[in-house]
Steps between C-alpha positions, in 0.01 A plus 500: 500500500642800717580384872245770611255348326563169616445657886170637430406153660765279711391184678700367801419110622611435823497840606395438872885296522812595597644596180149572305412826762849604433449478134143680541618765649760577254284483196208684709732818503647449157140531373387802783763681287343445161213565638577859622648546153162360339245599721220440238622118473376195628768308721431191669739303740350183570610293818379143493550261761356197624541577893202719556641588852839633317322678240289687778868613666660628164301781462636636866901334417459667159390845598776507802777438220384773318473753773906414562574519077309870514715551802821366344453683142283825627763713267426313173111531608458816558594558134247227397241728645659811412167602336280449740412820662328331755795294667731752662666286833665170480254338687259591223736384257510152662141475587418563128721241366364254781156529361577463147667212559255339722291612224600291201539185706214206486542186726343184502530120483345447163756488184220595310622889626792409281328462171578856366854463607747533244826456744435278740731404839515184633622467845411153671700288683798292341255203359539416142149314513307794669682760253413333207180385582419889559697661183249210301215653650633852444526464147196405465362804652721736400573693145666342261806714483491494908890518604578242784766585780601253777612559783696121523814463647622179352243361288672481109264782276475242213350245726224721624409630156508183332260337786286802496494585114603823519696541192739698599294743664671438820810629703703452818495770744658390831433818736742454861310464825377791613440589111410885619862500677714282252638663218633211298253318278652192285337513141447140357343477083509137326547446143158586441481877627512733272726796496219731525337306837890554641517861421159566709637309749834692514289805524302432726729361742709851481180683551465363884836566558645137450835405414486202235691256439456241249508131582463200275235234528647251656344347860577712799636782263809735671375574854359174605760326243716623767357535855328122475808327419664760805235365667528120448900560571401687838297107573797327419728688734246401776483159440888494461515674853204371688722195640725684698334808598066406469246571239421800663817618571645447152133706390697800704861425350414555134241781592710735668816392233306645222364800701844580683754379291398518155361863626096432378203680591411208640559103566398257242274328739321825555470564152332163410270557795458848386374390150338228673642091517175435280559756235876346471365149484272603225803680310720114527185322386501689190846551425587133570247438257579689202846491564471082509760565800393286823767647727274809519291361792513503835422205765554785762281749323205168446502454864459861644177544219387129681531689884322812354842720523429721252634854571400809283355793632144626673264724306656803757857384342633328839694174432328193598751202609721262267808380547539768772246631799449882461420741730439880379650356179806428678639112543449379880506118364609216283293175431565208557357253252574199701307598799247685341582836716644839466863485723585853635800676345584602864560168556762445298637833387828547660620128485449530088628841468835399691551237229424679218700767600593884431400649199791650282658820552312752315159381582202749474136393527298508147299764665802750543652338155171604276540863597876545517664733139833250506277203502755339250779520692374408834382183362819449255680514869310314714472173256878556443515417834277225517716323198835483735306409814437190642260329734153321494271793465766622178526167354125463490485907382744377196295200398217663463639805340658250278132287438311832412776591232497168315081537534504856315773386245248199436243727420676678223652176354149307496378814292259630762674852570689622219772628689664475835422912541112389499528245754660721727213793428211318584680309805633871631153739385248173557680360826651800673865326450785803538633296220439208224591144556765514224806680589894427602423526885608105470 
């Protein structure tokens, strides 16, 4: 069957989330567009979720993320229209579009909505119980032929379909946080997908404007292969350095080393609490699991879930407090575990930073980095430098430079990425990096 045909009627689960409104609103535009092409066709875009509150905001989040994609692509729309006498201004243009994608949208709590669905999205949090348990009950309700995509960000594809019977009928598709924003989507298939499932998929990920990149189905796959074990290196740092220099203050060490030093959009503290301390618990559960490997856990991780620390962000995208205490998204605050309290950075600042020391010669923030044309060589110069220095903050810079290296060359040697160029894509297109974790820097 044609992909158009297959988008007559899409089902998203989950789609009040994080990652399932992103998802919705992408597919609600895809299918606007055949829509406008096949006005005398039935189109239905079915958003199911559970939350009844959420569901009664997507309507309003979904219809302001169209207004800005009319906005964005009011060139390529016009010529959608082209033959409609009646729209003349861009405002009419975008109001039009608007509608008819309001128009093909159903929401509700009931997966019954789904039953006509022959692609289906499903977009609930990282439990392999709860995603299971629902892609049982899906198939059930659905077609036959209905083509399964998940959204899962570690969970192995052939554990999922076996547990859920879906023969085959089911495929990874790990959209990045904000999935409207992110362009990289990793692409996981098991042995049971068949080549025709894949080529859909590949299609369809093009058609919203994705760059794909395939992964193989192994726990965690490339980007959380990656940024857990990052992650769980970041914890051992801290617990090497909390002796001399405090739980809190060692938080602030390897925070600003991997924002500063190793030039990031951000630290790796903010990023866990970004994607939320739960969410990365949830990623080691399952990895440790079907990777039989019990050094992926975390005692530090266990005991922030136990205090309710818990990061991730409010429904109006503001970061909620983790490892760090935010204010206008901006760190103001480190807790400390101990005493059960959020230590200002104020407090501490200068002492640390004289330690650590000066960054390299050559130093330019990410945010100047991202946008600069001799990106290369500014950052070919700047980690030159950084090899033949010396102090603490350098040493530690090295190490870790050093860690996330050996981590990506892992990846490619345990058969998860099959190369050391796709490790560094979805790290540099799904992270933000200026530049992949495998290179000669060290």
């Amino acid at each position: 069957m044609k992909l158009d045909e297959l988008l007559e009627n899409v089902s998203v689960i989950g789609a009040a989330g994080k990652m399932g409104s992103g998802i919705a609103v992408l597919l609600a535009q895809e299918v606007a567009k055949l829509k406008i092409k096949n006005p005398d066709k039935i189109y239905k875009v079915n958003l199911i979720d559970v939350n009844k509150q959420g569901v009664e905001g997507l309507r309003k989040y979904i219809k302001s993320q169209t207004i800005k994609i009319a906005e964005k692509y009011i060139v390529s729309l016009r010529h959608t229209y082209e033959s409609r006498e009646d729209i003349v201004e861009n405002w009419e243009v975008i109001d039009a579009f608007v509608d008819e994608t309001l128009g093909i949208l159903n929401f509700g709590t009931d997966f019954e909505l789904a039953k006509n669905s022959k692609i289906v999205f499903e977009a609930v949090i990282e439990n392999e119980e709860l995603k299971v348990k629902i892609l049982k009950e899906l198939k059930i309700i659905c077609p036959e032929d209905t083509l399964f995509f998940t959204n899962t960000s570690s969970i192995p594809i052939r554990f999922l379909d076996k547990e859920a019977g879906l023969q085959g009928k089911i495929i990874g598709y790990h959209f990045y946080n904000p999935p409207v924003v992110q362009k990289l989507l990793e692409l996981i298939s098991s042995d049971e997908t068949d080549k025709e499932f894949k080529d859909i998929a590949n299609e369809l990920g093009k058609r919203l404007g994705k760059k794909l990149f395939l992964s193989n189905d192994i726990a965690g796959f490339i980007g959380n292969g990656h940024f857990i074990r990052d992650g769980l290196y970041a914890i051992s740092e801290v617990n090497r350095l909390k002796e001399g220099h405090s739980f809190s203050g060692a938080i602030y060490i390897i925070n600003r080393i991997t924002q500063d030093f190793l030039i990031r959009p951000m630290g790796i503290f903010q990023l866990i609490d970004y994607v939320g301390i739960d969410v990365f618990q949830c990623i080691l559960k399952v990895m440790s699991k079907h990777l039989r490997d019990e050094t992926l856990h975390s005692k530090l991780i266990d005991k922030l879930i136990e205090k309710n620390i818990r990061g991730g962000q409010r429904a109006d995208g503001s970061q909620k407090d983790g490892f760090l205490k935010y204010e206008r998204n901006r760190p103001v605050g480190v807790y400390d575990v101990e005493k059960s309290e959020y230590v200002t950075i104020e407090s501490f600042k200068d002492k640390l930073d004289s330690q650590i020391g000066n960054l390299p010669d050559g130093f330019n923030p990410w945010r100047k980095l991202v946008k600069a044309s001799n990106k290369a060589d500014m950052l070919s110069t700047y980690f030159g430098n950084l090899r033949n220095g010396d102090g603490f903050g350098i040493e530690l810079a090295k190490s870790y430079l050093a860690r996330s290296k050996e981590i990506g060359e892992r990846l490619v040697k345990d058969g998860v990425a099959t190369s050391s160029d796709d490790v560094n894509a979805v790290l540099i297109n799904g992270f933000f990096w200026l530049y992949g974790p495998i290179n000669d820097y060290i």
